[in-house]
N, C-alpha and C positions, 0 to 999 in steps of 0.2 A: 527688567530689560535683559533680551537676551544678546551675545557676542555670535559671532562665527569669525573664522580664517579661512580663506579663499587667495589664490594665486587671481591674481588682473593685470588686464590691460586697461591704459586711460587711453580711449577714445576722442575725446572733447573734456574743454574745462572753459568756465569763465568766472569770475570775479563776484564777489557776493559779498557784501558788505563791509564793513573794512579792512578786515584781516583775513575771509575767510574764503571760500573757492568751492563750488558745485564741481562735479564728475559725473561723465558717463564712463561710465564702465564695462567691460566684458571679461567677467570673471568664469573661471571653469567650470565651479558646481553652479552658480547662481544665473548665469548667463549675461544677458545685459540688464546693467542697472543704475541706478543714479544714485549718488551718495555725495558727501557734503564732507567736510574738510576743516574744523575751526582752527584759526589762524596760521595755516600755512602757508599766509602772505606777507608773514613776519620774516626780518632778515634771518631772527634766531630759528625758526623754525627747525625741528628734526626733521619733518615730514617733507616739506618742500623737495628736495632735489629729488625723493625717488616717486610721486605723486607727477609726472612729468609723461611726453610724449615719447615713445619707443623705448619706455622701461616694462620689461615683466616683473612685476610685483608679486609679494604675497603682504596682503592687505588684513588689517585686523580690524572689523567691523562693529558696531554698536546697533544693534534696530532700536528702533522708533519710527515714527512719523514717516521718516526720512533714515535710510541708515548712514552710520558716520562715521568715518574711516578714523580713528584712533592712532594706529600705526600703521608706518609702510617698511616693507624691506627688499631692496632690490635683487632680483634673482638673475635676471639677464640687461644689462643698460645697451645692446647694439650703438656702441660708442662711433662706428662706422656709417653707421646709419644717418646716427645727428649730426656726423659734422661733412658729408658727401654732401653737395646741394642736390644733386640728380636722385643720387638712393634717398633722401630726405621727401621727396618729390612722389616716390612712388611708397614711400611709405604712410604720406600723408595721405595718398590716394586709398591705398588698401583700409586706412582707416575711418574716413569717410565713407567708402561703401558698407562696410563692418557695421558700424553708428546708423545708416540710413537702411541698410537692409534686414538688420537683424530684430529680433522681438524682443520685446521686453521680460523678461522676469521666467526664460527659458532657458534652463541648461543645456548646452551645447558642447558638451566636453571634445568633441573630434573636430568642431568647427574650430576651438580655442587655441588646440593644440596645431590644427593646420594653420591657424592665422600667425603663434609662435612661429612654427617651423620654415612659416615663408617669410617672418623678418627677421630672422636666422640667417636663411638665405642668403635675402639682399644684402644682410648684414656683411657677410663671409664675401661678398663678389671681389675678384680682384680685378683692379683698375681697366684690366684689358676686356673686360667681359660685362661693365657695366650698361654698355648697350644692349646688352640682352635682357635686362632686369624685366622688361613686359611680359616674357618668357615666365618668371616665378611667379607674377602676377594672375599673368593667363590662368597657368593650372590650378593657382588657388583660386579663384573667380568659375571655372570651372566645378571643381568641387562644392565650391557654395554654393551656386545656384542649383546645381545637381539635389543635392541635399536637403534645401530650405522647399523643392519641388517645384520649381522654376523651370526645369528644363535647358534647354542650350538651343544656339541659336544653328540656324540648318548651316553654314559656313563658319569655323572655329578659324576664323582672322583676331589679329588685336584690335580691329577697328570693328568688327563687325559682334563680337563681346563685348565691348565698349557701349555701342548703342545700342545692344541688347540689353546690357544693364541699366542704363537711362530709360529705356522701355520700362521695366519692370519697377523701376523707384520712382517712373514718372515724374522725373525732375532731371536737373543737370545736375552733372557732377563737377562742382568748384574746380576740384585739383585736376581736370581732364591731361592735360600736356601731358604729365607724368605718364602717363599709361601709353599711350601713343608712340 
């Protein structure tokens, strides 16, 4: 069995057997990936608190089958982020479209470090300015569609990038409010 270390983001997670927890993930060198988690759905768990939503990690990995996150260590928790319900909102958004538009088992190191830097961002907003957060959104939504070779839509509105992206993933997007 081989290891690797990778900086991630957890995308999605759900419940897996008694103790243990599936991820998707979007890490720097490896891109997006799923990985598996045993028992950190134990109270004692070490892993638990940093295997969570709007923490950047660096993750210690096992392959097999399936690879499986052994250790986690938090490098940024955007403590703003989780307890805002509005910035919670649009970060839930950004990582949703992350999860639905991105490819599997692709390195994306500039996308990674843009999707870092825009919940940094939102993270940093201060309270007078958090109306503007579809603003951080926009430009990074922007970029990613730019880059993944999507294109942009012929009017650069938040509403009109919105159903441009709903276009391109061909589905809704759950956390719509947020962006809006």
């Amino acid at each position: 069995m081989h290891s690797f270390i990778d900086e991630g983001l957890v995308l999605r997670r759900y419940n897996y057997a008694d103790s243990d927890r599936m991820f998707v993930v979007f890490t720097k060198e490896h891109g997006k990936m799923s990985a598996s988690a045993k028992g950190v759905r134990r109270l004692t768990s070490h892993k638990a608190p940093h295997l969570e939503l709007f923490i950047h990690n660096r993750l210690y990995f096992v392959t097999g089958h399936l690879p499986l996150i052994t250790q986690a260590q938090t490098l940024h928790g955007f403590s703003n982020l989780r307890h805002n319900l509005l910035l919670a909102r649009s970060g839930f958004h950004l990582l949703e479209v992350l999860d639905k538009l991105l490819p599997e088992d692709q390195p994306l190191p500039e996308l990674f470090q843009g999707a870092i830097d825009t919940l940094s961002s939102l993270d940093e907003l201060d309270s007078s300015l958090i109306d503007h957060r579809h603003l951080y959104l926009s430009r990074f939504y922007q970029h990613l569609l730019s880059f993944l070779g999507f294109g942009l839509p012929p009017k650069l509105t938040p509403s009109s990038l919105y159903s441009y992206l709903e276009t391109v993933l061909d589905q809704k997007i759950i956390s719509a409010k947020s962006f809006l």
